[in-house]
PLY file of the C-alpha trace (Angstrom):
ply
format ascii 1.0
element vertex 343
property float x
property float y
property float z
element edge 342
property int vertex1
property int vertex2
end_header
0.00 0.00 0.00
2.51 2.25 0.97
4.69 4.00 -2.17
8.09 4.53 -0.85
9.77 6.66 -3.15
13.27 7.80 -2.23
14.18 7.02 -5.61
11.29 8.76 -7.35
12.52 12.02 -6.65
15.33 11.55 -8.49
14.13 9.90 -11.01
11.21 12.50 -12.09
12.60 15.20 -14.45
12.24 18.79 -13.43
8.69 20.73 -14.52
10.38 22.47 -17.88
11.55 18.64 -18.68
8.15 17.13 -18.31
6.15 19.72 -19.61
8.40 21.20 -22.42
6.82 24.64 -21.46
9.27 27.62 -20.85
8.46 30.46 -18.21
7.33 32.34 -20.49
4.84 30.68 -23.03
4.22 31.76 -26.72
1.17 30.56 -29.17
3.96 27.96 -30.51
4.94 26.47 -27.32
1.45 25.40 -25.78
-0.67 22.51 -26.95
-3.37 23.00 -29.41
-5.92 21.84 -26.24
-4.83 25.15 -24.47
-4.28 27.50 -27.24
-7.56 27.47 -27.74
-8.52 27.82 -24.35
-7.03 31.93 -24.11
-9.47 33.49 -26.12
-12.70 32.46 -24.97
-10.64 33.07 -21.08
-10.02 36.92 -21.95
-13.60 37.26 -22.56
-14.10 35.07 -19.47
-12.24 38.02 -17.83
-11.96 36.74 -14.06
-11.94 33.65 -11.54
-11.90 33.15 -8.58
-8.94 30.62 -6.50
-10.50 29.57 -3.00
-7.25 27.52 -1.14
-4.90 30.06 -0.17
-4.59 33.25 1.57
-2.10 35.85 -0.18
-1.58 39.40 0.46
-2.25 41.96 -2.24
1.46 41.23 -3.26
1.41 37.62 -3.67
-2.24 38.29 -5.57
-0.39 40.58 -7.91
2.44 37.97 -8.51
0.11 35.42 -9.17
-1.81 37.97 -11.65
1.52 38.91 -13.50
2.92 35.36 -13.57
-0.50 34.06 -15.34
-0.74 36.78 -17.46
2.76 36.41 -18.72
2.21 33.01 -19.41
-0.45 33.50 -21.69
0.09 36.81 -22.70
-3.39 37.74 -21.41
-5.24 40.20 -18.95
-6.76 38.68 -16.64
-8.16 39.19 -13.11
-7.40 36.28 -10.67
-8.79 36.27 -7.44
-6.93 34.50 -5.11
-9.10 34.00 -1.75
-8.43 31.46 1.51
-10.04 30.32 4.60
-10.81 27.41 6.56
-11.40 24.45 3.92
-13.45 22.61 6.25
-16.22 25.52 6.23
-16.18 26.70 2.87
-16.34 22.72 1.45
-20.06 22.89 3.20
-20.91 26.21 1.83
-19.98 25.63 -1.71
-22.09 21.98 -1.15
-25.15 23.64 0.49
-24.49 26.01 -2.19
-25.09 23.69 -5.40
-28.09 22.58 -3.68
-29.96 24.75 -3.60
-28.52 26.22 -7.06
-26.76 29.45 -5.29
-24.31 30.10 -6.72
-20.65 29.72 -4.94
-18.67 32.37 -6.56
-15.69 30.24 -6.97
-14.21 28.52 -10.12
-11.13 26.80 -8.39
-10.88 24.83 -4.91
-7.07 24.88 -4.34
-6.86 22.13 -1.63
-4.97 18.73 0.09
-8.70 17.65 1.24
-10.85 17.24 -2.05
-13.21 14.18 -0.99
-16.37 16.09 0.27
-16.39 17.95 -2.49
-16.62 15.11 -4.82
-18.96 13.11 -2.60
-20.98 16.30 -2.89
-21.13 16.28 -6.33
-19.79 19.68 -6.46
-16.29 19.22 -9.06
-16.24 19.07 -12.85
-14.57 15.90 -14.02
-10.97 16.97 -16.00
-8.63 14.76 -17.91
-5.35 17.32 -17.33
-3.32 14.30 -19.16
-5.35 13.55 -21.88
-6.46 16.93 -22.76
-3.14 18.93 -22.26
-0.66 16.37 -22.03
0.17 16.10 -18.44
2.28 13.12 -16.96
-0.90 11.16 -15.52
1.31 11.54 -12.06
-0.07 14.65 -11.84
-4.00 13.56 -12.13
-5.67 13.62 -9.02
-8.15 11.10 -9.39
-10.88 11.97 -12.28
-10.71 15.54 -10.92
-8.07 17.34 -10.67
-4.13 18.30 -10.88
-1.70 17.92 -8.74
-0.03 21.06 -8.25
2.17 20.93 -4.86
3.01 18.49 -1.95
1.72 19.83 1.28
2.88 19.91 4.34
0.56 18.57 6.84
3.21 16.52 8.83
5.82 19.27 8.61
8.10 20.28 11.79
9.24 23.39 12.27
11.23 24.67 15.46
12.37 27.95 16.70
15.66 28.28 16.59
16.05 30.33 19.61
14.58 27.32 21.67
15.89 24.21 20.03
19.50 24.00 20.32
21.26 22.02 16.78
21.71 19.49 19.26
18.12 18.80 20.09
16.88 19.02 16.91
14.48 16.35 16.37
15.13 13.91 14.12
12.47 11.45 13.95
8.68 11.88 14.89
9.30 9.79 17.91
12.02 12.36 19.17
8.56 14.71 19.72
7.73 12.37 22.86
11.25 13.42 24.73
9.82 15.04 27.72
11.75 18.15 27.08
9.37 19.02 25.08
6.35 18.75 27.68
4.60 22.18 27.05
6.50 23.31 24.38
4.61 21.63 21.05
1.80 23.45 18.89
-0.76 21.50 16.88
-3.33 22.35 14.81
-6.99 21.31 16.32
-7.13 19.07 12.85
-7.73 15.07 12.01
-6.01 15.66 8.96
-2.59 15.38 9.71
-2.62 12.28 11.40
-4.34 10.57 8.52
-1.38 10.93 6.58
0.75 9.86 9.73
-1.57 6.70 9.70
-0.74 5.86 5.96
2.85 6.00 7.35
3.10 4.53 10.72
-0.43 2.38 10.85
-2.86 3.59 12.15
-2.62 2.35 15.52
0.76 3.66 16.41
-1.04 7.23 14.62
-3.92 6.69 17.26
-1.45 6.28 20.19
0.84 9.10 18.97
-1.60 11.58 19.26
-2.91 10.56 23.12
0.58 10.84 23.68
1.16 14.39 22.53
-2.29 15.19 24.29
-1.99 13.64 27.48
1.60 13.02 28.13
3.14 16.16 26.25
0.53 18.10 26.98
0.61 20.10 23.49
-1.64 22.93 22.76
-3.97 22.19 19.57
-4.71 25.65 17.65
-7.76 26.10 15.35
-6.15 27.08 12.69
-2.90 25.86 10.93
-1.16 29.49 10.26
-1.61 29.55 14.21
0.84 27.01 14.62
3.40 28.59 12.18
3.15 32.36 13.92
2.83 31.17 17.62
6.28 29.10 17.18
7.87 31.89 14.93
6.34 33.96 18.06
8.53 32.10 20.97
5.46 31.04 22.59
6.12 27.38 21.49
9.26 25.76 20.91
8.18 23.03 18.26
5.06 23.49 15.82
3.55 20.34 13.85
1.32 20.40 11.16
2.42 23.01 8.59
5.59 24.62 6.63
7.25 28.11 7.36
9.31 28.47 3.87
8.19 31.59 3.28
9.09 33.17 7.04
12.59 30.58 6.96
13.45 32.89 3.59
12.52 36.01 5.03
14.83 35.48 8.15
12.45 34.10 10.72
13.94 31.90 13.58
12.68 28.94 12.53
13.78 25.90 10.65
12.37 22.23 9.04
14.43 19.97 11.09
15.72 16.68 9.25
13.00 14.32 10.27
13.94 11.19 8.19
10.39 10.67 6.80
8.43 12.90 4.64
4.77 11.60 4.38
3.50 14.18 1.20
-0.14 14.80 0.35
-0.92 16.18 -2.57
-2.58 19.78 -2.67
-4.71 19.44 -6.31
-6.65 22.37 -8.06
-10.38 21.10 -8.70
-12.72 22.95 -11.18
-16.33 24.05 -9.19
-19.41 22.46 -10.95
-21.16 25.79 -11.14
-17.53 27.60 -12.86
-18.39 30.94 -14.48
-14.97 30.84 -15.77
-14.33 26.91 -16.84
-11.39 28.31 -19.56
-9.53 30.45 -16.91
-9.82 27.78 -14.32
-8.23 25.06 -17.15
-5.60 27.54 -17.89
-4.79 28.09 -13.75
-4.23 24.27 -13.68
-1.54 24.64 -16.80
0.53 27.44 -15.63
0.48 26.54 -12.18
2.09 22.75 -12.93
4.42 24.37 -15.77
7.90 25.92 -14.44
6.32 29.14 -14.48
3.40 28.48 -12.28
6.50 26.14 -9.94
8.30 29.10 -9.19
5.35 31.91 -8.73
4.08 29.42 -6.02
7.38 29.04 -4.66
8.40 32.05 -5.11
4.36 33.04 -3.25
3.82 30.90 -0.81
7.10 28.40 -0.74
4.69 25.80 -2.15
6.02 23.47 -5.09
5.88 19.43 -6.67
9.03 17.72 -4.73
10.32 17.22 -8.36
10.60 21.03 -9.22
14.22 20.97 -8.68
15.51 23.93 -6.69
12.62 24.29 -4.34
12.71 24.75 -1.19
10.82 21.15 -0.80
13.07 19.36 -4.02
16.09 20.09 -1.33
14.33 18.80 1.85
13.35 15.48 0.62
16.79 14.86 -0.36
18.23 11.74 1.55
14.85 11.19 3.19
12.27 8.55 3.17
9.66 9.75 0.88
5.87 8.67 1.10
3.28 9.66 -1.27
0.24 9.12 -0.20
-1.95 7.40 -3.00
-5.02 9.68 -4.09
-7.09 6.52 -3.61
-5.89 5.68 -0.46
-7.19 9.19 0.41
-10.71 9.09 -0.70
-11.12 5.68 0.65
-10.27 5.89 3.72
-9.82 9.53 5.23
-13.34 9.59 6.21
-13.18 6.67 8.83
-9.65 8.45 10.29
-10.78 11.94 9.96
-13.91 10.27 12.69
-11.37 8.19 14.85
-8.36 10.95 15.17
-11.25 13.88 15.85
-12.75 11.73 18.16
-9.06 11.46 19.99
-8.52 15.22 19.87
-12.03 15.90 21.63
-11.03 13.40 24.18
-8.41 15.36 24.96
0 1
1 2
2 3
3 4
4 5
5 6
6 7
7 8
8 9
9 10
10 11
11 12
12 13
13 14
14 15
15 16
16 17
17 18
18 19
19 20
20 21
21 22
22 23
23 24
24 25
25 26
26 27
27 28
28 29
29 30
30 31
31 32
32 33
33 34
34 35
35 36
36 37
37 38
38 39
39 40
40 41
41 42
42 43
43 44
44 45
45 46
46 47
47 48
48 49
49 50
50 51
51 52
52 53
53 54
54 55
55 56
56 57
57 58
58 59
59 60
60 61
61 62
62 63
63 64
64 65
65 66
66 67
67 68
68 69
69 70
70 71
71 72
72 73
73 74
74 75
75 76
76 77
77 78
78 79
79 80
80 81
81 82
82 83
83 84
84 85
85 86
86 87
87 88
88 89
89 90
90 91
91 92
92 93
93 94
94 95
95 96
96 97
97 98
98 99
99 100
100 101
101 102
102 103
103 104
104 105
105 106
106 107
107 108
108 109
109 110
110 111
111 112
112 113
113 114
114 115
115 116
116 117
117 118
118 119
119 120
120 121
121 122
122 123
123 124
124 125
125 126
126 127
127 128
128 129
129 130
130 131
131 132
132 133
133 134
134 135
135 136
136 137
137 138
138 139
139 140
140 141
141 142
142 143
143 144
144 145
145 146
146 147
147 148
148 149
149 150
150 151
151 152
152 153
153 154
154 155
155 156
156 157
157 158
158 159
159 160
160 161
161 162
162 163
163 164
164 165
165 166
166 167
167 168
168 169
169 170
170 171
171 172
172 173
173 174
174 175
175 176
176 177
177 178
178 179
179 180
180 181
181 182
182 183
183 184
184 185
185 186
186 187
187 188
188 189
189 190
190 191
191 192
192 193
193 194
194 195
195 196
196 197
197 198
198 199
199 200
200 201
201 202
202 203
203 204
204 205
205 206
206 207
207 208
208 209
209 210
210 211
211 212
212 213
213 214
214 215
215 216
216 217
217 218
218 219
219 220
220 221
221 222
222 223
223 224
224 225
225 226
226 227
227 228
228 229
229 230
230 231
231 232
232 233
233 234
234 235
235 236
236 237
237 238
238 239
239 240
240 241
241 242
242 243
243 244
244 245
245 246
246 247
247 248
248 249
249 250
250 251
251 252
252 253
253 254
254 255
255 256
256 257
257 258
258 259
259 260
260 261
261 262
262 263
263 264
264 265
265 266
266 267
267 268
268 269
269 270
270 271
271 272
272 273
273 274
274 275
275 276
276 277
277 278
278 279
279 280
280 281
281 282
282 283
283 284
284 285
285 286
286 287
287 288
288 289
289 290
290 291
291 292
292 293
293 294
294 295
295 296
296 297
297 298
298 299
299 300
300 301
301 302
302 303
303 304
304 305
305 306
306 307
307 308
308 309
309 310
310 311
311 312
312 313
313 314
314 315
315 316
316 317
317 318
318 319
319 320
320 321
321 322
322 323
323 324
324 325
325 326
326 327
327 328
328 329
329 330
330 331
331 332
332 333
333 334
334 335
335 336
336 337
337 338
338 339
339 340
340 341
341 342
């Protein structure tokens, strides 16, 4: 069940390889499936990108990045909040035929909104000639490996020497008190495909109970309450973007990477179907790599030069199977909330 794939990384050519698409795209260099996409998306005009939240900067990179790209102008709304509530809202939504204002759901967590019937089915390989590595089930592209088992530490409160280096190193009672979680299931149903979901299960009563972490509602809490100093160790998301910008914080080398894929999914109700096809392109071709690098730190493990190409280096690498996902993060998400409320 498990993909281990140390040697994957390596073996995966870099974006511009697989794609054969240069930052910059002309009419010659794009496939006849997307060429003919750009017109009918300028009179399109705008989308909207639930998934992330940007500043007005890192909206305006995105903007000029796409626009480049196609050599378009286009508005590109790039909007974030908690996935959990705005999955039922764009559900309830379709329902009862109001419309949910969104064309793209950028996200790790796609299965409600397909059990909702709320996605447009996309071939990104067949139609644009994507490696099928990329397809995220019948639905949509994979366009960066998240970070939902991430470590980060602050630097000021983790000497080199106590640097964890394996999950297990989290359950030192140094740490008692000094660990930041996010109040999610999510996390440790990726740490179940890992570990099993048994030593997931006990893992978490551990941290709760024995370490006496603090859970967080929301993920970027984590991340800014360790860069903070209020917590020595965070779990649960990445701080690229802080790391570059001098923050004292690091990844620590923990020996296992467990990556789930974050996929862009089209919304059934799409007032913009040809910009949304066109966000999936750019944002898998080098161009797109680096803008969301360059964003957010976000990138595909095999976009060489990243921030997470050069983590996973050396590491034991699991990709989590889409189907794996969808068939079983349901039952986990109701077993590891269930341990969290026990708390």
């Amino acid at each position: 069940m498990k993909q281990i794939l140390t040697t994957w990384v390596g073996l995966l050519a870099v974006a511009a390889v697989l794609f054969g698409v240069p930052a910059t795209a002309t009419g010659a260099d794009l496939p006849d499936a997307v060429k003919k996409l750009v017109k009918p998306a300028q009179a399109e005009g705008e989308a909207t990108v639930f998934g992330v939240t940007m500043n007005p900067r890192q909206v305006a990179m995105m903007n000029e990045s796409f626009n480049s790209f196609y050599g378009t102008k286009i508005k590109l709304n790039q909007i974030g909040g908690r996935h959990t509530r705005k999955r039922v809202e764009v559900i309830r939504a379709l329902e009862k035929n109001v419309p949910t204002g969104l064309d793209l759901f950028w996200t790790t967590s796609p299965r409600a909104l397909i059990e909702g019937n709320a996605l447009i089915k996309f071939d990104w390989a067949g139609e644009f000639g994507l490696p099928a590595k990329l397809m995220e089930g019948e639905y949509g592209v994979k366009t960066s490996d998240s970070y939902l088992t991430m470590v980060t530490i602050n630097t000021n409160l983790v000497k080199p020497a106590d640097e964890p280096k394996t999950y297990d190193d989290l359950l030192d009672p140094k740490w008692k008190g000094r660990i930041a979680i996010p109040r999610s299931p999510s996390p440790w149903n990726y740490f179940a495909f890992a570990f099993g979901e048994e030593k997931a299960k006990k893992f978490l009563e551990t941290l709760l109970r024995k370490q006496e972490v603090k859970t967080l509602a929301r993920y970027p809490d984590v991340r800014s309450r360790v860069i903070g100093g209020e917590f020595a160790i965070g779990f649960g998301t990445d701080a690229w973007a802080e790391i570059a910008k001098g923050a004292p914080v690091k990844h620590p080398d923990i020996d296992t990477v467990i990556l789930a894929a974050r996929g862009a999914y089209i919304i059934k109700d799409t007032k913009a179907p040809n910009i949304a096809k066109l966000w999936g392109y750019w944002v898998v071709s080098p161009a797109g790599q680096k803008t969301i690098h360059d964003v957010r730190g976000y990138s595909l493990v095999t976009s060489k030069g990243t921030y997470m190409y050069n983590y996973v280096q050396g590491k034991k690498v699991l990709d989590i199977p889409f189907d794996w996902r969808m068939k079983n993060e349901a039952r986990l998400t109701k077993v590891f909330r269930a341990v969290l409320r026990e708390k």
